[in-house]
C-alpha positions as CSV (number, residue, x, y, z in Angstrom):
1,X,17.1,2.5,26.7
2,X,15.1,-0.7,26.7
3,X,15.5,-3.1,23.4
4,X,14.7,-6.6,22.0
5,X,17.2,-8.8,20.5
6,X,16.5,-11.3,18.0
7,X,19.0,-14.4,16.6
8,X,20.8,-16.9,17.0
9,X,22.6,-17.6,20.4
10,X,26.3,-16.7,18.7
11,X,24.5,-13.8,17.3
12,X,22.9,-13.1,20.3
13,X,26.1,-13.5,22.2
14,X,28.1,-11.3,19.9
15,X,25.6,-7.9,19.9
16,X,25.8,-8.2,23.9
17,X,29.4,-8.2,24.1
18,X,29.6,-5.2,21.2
19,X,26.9,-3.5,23.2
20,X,28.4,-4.0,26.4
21,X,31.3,-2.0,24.7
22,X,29.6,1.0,24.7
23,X,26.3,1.0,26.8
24,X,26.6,-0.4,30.6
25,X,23.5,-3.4,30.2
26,X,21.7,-3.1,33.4
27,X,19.1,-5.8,32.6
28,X,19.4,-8.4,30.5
29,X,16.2,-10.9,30.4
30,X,15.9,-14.6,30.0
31,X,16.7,-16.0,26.3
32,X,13.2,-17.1,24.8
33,X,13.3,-19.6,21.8
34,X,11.4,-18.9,19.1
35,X,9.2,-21.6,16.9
36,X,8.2,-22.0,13.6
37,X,10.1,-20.2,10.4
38,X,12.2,-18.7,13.3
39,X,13.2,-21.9,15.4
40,X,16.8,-22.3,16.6
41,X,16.8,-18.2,17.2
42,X,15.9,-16.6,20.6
43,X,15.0,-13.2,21.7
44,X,16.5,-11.7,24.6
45,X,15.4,-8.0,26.5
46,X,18.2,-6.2,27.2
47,X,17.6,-2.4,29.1
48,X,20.9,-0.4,28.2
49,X,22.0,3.1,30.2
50,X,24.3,5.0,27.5
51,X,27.6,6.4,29.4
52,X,30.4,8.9,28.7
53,X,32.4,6.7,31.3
54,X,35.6,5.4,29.7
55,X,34.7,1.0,29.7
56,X,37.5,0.6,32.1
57,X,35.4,3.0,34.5
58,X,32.1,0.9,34.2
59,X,30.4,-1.6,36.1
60,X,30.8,-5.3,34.5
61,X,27.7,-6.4,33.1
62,X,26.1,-9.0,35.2
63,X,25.9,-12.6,34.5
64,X,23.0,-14.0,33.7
65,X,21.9,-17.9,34.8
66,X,23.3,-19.1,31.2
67,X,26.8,-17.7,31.7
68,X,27.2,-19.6,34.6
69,X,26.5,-16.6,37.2
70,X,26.9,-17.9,40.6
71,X,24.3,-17.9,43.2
72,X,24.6,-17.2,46.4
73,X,22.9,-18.3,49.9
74,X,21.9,-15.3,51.8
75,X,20.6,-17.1,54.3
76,X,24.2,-19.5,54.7
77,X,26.1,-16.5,54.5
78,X,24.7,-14.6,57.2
79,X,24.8,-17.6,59.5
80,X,28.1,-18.0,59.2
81,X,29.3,-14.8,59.7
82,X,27.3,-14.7,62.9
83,X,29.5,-17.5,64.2
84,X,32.4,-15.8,62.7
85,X,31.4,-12.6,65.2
86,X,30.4,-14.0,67.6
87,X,33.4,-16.9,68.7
C-alpha cells in the first residue's frame, strides 16, 4: 500500500508511529514542506505492507535522515575488516 501524508511534523510524526503499529512501513520518503495557505505542514510518502505478524515479530521501521539514522562507510568497513583477516 503506497500513501501520502499531509501535516504538521507532530502530526506527521504521530500517524507514522500509529501506522507503524499495525502496517510494517517499508519506505518512507523525504518530508517536503508545503507553501502558501499550507506552510509550516509537510507531506511525506510512506509505502506500507499490511501484516498478520504479531509487532513484536516485525522488522523496526527504518530511520530516516531526520531521526538521526546513522550512516555508514562501506567502503571503511570493508577495509578494516580486511586488516582484521588478514593480521
Amino acid at each position: 500500500m503506497e500513501a501520502w501524508l499531509i501535516g504538521t511534523p507532530a502530526e506527521l510524526d504521530a500517524a507514522i508511529a500509529a501506522l507503524t503499529a499495525v502496517a510494517y512501513v517499508a519506505q518512507t520518503g523525504d518530508r517536503n514542506p508545503l507553501a502558501g495557505a499550507d506552510a509550516g505542514r509537510h507531506r511525506v510518502f510512506l509505502r506500507l505492507a499490511l501484516t498478520t505478524a504479531p509487532a513484536a515479530h516485525r522488522r523496526p521501521a527504518p530511520a530516516s535522515a531526520d531521526q538521526g539514522g546513522a550512516l555508514v562507510d562501506l567502503d571503511t568497513a570493508r577495509a578494516t575488516r580486511r586488516r582484521q583477516h588478514a593480521g
